[in-house]
C-alpha positions in Angstrom: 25.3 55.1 -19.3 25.0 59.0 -18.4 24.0 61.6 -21.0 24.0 65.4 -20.4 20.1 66.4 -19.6 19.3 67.9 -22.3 15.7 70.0 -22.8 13.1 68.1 -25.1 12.5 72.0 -26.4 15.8 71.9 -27.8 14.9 68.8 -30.0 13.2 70.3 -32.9 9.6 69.1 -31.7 6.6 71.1 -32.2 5.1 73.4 -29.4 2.2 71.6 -29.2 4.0 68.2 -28.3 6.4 69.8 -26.0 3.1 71.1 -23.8 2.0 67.2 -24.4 5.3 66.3 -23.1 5.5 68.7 -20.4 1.9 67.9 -19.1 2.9 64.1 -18.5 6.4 65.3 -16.4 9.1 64.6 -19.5 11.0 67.4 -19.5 14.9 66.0 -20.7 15.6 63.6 -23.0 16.7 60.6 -20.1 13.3 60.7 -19.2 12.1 59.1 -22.7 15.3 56.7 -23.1 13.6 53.7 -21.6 10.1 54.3 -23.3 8.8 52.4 -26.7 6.7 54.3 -29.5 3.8 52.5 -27.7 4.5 52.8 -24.1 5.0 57.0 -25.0 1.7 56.7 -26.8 0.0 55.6 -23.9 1.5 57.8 -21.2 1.6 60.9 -23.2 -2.2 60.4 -25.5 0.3 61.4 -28.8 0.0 59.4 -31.5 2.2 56.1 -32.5 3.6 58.3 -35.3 4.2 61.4 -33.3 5.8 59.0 -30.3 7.9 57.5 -32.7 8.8 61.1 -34.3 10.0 62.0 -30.8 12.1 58.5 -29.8 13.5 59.7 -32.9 14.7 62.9 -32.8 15.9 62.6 -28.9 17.9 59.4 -29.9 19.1 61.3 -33.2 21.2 63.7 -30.1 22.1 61.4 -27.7 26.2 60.8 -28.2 26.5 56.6 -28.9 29.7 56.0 -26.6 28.2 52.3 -25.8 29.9 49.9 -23.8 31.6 46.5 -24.6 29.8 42.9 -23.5 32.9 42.1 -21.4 32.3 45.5 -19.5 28.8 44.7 -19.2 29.9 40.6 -17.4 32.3 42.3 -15.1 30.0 44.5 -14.1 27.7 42.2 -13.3 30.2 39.8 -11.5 30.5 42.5 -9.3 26.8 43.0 -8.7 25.5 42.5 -5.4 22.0 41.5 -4.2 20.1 41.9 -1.0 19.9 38.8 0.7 16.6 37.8 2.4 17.6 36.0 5.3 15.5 33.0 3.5 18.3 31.0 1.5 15.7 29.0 -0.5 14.7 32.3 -1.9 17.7 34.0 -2.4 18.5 30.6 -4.3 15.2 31.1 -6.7 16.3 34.8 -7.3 19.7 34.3 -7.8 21.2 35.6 -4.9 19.0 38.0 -3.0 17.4 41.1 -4.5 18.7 42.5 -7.0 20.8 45.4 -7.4 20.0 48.3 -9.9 16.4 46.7 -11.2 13.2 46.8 -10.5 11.8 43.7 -8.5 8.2 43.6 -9.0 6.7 41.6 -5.6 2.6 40.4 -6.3 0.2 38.6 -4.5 -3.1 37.9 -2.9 -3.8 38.9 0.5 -2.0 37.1 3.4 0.8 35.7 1.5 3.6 37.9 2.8 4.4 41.0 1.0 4.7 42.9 3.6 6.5 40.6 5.7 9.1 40.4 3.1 9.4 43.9 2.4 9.9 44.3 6.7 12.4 41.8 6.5 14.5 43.1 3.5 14.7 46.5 4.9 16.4 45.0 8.1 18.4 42.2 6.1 19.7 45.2 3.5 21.6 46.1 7.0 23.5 43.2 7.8 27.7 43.7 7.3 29.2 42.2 4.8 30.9 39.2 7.0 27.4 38.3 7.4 26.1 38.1 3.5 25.3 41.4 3.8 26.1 44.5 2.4 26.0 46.8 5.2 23.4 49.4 4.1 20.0 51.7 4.7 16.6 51.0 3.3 14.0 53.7 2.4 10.5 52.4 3.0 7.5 54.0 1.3 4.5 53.1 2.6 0.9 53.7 1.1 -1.6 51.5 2.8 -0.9 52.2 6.4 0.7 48.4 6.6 4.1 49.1 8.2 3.9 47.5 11.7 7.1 49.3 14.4 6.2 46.3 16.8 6.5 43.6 13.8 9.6 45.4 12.8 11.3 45.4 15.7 10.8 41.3 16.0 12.0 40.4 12.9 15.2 42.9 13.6 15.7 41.4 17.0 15.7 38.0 15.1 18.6 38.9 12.5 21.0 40.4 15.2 19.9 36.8 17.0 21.5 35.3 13.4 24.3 37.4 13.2 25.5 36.6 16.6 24.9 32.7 15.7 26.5 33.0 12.6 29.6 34.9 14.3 29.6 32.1 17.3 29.9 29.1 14.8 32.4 30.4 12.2 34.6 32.4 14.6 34.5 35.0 12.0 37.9 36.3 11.8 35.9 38.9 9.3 34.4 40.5 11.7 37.0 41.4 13.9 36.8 45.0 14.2 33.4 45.7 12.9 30.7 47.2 15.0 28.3 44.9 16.0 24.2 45.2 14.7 22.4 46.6 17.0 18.7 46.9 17.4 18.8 50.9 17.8 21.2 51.2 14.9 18.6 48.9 12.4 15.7 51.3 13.3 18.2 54.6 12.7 18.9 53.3 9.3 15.3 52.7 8.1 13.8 56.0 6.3 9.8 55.9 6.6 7.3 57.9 4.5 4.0 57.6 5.0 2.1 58.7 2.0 -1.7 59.3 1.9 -2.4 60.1 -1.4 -0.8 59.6 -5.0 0.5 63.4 -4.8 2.7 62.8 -2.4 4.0 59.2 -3.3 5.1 61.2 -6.3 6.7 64.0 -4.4 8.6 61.7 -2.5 10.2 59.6 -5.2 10.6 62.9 -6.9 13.0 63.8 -3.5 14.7 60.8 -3.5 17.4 61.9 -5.4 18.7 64.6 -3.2 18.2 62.2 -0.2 20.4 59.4 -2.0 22.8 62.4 -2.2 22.9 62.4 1.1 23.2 59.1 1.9 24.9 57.4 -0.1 24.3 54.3 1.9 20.9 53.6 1.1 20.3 50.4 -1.0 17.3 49.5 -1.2 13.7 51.5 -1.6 10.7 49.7 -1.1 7.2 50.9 -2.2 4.3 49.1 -0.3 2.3 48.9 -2.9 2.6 50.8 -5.9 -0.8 50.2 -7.0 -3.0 51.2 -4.1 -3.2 55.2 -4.4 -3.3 54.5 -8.2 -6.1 52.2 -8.1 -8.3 54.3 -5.7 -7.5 57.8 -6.3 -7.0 58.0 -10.1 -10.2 56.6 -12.1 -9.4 58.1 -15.4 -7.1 55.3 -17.1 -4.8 58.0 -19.1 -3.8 60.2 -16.3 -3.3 56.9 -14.3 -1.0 55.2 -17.3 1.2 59.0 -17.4 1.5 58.7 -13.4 2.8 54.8 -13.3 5.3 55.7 -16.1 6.5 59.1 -14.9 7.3 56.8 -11.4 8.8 54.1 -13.5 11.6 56.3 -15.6 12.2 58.2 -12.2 12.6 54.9 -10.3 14.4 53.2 -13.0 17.3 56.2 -13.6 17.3 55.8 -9.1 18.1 52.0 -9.7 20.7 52.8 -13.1 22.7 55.6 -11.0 22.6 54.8 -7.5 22.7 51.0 -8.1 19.9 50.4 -5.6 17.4 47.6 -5.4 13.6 49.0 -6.0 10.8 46.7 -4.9 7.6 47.3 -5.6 4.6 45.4 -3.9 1.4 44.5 -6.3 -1.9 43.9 -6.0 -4.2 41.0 -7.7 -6.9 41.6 -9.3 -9.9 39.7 -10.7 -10.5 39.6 -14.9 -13.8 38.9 -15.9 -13.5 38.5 -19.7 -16.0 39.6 -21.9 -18.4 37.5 -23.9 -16.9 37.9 -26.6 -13.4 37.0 -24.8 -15.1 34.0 -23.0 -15.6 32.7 -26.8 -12.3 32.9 -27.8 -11.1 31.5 -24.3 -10.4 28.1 -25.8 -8.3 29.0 -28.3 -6.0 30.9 -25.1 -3.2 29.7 -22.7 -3.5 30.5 -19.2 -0.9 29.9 -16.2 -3.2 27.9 -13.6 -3.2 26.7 -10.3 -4.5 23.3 -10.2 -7.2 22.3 -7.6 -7.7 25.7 -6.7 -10.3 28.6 -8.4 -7.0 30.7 -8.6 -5.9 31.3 -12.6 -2.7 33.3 -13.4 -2.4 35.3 -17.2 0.0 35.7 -18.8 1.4 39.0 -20.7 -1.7 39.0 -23.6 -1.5 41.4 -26.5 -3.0 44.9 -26.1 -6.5 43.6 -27.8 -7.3 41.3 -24.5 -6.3 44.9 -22.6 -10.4 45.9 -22.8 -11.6 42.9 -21.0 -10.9 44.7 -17.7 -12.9 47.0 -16.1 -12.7 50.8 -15.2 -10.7 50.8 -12.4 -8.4 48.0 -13.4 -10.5 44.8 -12.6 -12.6 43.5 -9.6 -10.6 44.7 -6.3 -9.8 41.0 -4.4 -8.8 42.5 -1.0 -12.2 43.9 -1.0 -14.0 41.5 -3.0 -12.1 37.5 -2.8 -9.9 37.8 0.3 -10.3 34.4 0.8 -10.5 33.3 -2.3 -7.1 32.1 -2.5 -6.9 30.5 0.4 -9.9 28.8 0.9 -8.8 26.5 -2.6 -4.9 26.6 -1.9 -3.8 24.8 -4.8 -0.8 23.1 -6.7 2.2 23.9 -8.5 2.0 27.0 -11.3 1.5 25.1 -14.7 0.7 26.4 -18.1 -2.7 24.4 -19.2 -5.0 24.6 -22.0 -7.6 27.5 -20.9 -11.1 25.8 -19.6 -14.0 26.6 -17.9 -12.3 25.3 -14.7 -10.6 28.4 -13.0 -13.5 30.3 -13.2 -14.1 32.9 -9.9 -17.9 32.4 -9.2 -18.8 28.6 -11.2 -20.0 30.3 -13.9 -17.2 32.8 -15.5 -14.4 32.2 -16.9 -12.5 34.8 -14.7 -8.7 35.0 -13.4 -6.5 36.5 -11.4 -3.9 38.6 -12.8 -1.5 41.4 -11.3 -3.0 44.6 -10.7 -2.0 48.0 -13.0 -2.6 46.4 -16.9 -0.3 44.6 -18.7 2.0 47.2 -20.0 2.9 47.6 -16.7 4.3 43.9 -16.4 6.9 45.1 -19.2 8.1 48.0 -16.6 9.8 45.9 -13.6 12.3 43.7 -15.5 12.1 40.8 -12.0 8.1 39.4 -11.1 8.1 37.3 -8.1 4.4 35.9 -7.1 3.4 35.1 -4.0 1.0 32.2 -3.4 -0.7 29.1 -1.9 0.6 25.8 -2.9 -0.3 22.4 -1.4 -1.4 24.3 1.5 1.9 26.1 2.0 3.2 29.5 0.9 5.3 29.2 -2.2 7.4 32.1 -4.5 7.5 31.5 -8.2 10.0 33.5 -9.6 7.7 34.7 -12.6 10.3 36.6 -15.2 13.9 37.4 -14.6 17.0 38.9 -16.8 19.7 36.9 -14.8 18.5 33.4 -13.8 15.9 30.9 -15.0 12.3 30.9 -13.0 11.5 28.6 -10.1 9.3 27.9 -7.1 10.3 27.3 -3.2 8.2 27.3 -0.5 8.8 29.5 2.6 6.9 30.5 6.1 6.2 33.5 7.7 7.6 32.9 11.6 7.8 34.8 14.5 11.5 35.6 13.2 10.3 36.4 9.5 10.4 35.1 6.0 11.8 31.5 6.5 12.2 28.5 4.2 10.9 25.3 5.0 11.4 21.6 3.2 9.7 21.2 0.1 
């Protein structure tokens, strides 16, 4: 739905919470339409009374031309999804990667992340008489991970699959069409390397204008979202106003340009605290069975002061091979216990990095992790299909399923 941009100034507010406003980058009245009284209250540091006082008045302005359910199904019969060259996954997500949402992609160390996200900015290029959907991937990348080499592989591998594919089926489809070629993969991949949370911001503040340009772009990827964050922002506030500033920007990118945005999480250790570790029994936690690795679930905004400072114990730092030392079974929702615990004696967990409002922000979670040995994707939360769990490999050729 498009409204005109209209100035928050022009809303009636005070002056003193337009320079609140203004301080934390919301400057028009989109950039509040996806926020709640709370989520405002955090970002901005106004109070739940003055958030909701300003939700209110923007709304108050904001024409209501709506749009019917039966608009809403065709338009998302005619969605399309990136696929990931993984059929198993695409199965668990419903088709591929989403169009227009957020994808939110978390896990420990060594599970794949960035192997997916190498793969789905080649697989985003593959024409349409292949699955595809013939476009260009933007690919921000924050922790130095993106591998030219690696990249190159797993493209050589999906022009290997379209020529198989093309071979079998006699695709009368592709008659016609210009053939995938290595040189044209690498053209149609946009790189930024950013070194510090300034200019992660500055680039998603440009991508805009660049989608402008071209228009065949349909898919960003952030590898990760959390690591400037986590290491360059200690003060919680300015950190919670950053997150959501990136969130509304990325989240109108998605809306109007109908793009897929992944964004690649961390895991962090929880170590409750006494108090916490009392009520622990009373608490339902998301565990993986024979292994030390526990996953939370979304808790209410009083279990929120159990982490520490800087957003909980760092495991790539810390428990890199935590995980897959204990590589456990299937995800299951137990009674919490002290099994689970990180060091035999607390009753920590693993949970995704960036706090728990944040797991309200990305509307798809897919987890990464060991199971039986194996890699394995739980689809954690999604608007369009019920969750699941497949396993897959990480090959010479990428992201592959295997028998389960």
């Amino acid at each position: 739905m498009k409204h005109q941009r209209k100035l928050l100034a022009s809303c009636g507010l005070s002056s003193s919470i337009i320079s609140r406003l203004h301080a934390c980058n919301f400057v028009h009245e989109g950039d509040l339409q996806d926020f709640s009284p709370t989520q405002l209250s955090e970002a901005t540091g106004l109070s739940l009374s003055e958030s909701c006082e300003v939700l209110r008045l923007c709304s108050s302005s904001v024409p209501n031309s709506g749009e019917t359910v039966l608009d809403m199904i065709e338009e998302r019969d005619c969605a399309s999804h990136v696929v990931t060259l993984c059929p198993s996954l695409d199965a668990v997500l419903g088709g591929g990667i989403a169009l227009g949402a957020l994808t939110e992609i978390v896990g420990t160390p060594g599970t794949g992340k960035t192997q997916l996200c190498l793969q789905l900015s080649v697989s985003v290029q593959l024409p349409k008489w292949c699955h595809g959907i013939d476009g260009e991937a933007v690919f921000i990348d924050t922790e130095g991970s993106f591998v030219t080499s690696r990249l190159v592989e797993i493209a050589e591998a999906a022009i290997a699959h379209c020529n198989e594919l093309y071979t079998s089926q006699s695709c009368q489809a592709a008659e016609g069409s210009t053939p995938l070629k290595l040189e044209s993969i690498l053209r149609n991949i946009n790189y930024y390397r950013c070194l510090t949370q300034l200019s992660v911001t500055s680039c998603i503040k440009l991508l805009p204008a660049l989608l402008s340009q071209r228009p065949r772009i349909r898919i960003i990827i952030i590898d990760s979202i959390a690591f400037h964050l986590r290491h360059d922002i200690p003060d919680n506030r300015l950190r919670t106003s950053y997150l959501y500033s990136m969130t509304q920007d990325l989240i109108q990118l998605a809306t109007k340009h109908q793009v897929a945005v992944v964004l690649i999480n961390h895991m962090t250790t929880r170590v409750p605290s006494q108090a916490t570790t009392d009520r622990t029994s009373k608490s339902i936690v998301r565990r993986f069975p024979d292994s030390d690795c526990v996953l939370d679930p979304v808790r209410t905004s009083r279990s929120s002061s159990t982490q520490s400072k800087d957003d909980g114990v760092d495991v790539m730092s810390q428990r890199k091979s935590e995980c897959s030392s204990r590589r456990g079974g299937a995800v299951s929702e137990v009674a919490s216990e002290p099994s689970g615990t990180v060091d035999g004696s607390l009753n920590a967990s693993l949970t995704p990095a960036l706090g728990e409002s944040w797991g309200h922000c990305a509307s798809i979670r897919l987890l990464l992790h060991w199971q039986h040995g194996r890699r394995a994707a739980t689809l954690l939360k999604s608007p369009h299909t019920a969750t699941g769990t497949t396993y897959y490999a990480v090959t010479a050729a990428g992201i592959r399923g295997v028998s389960s």
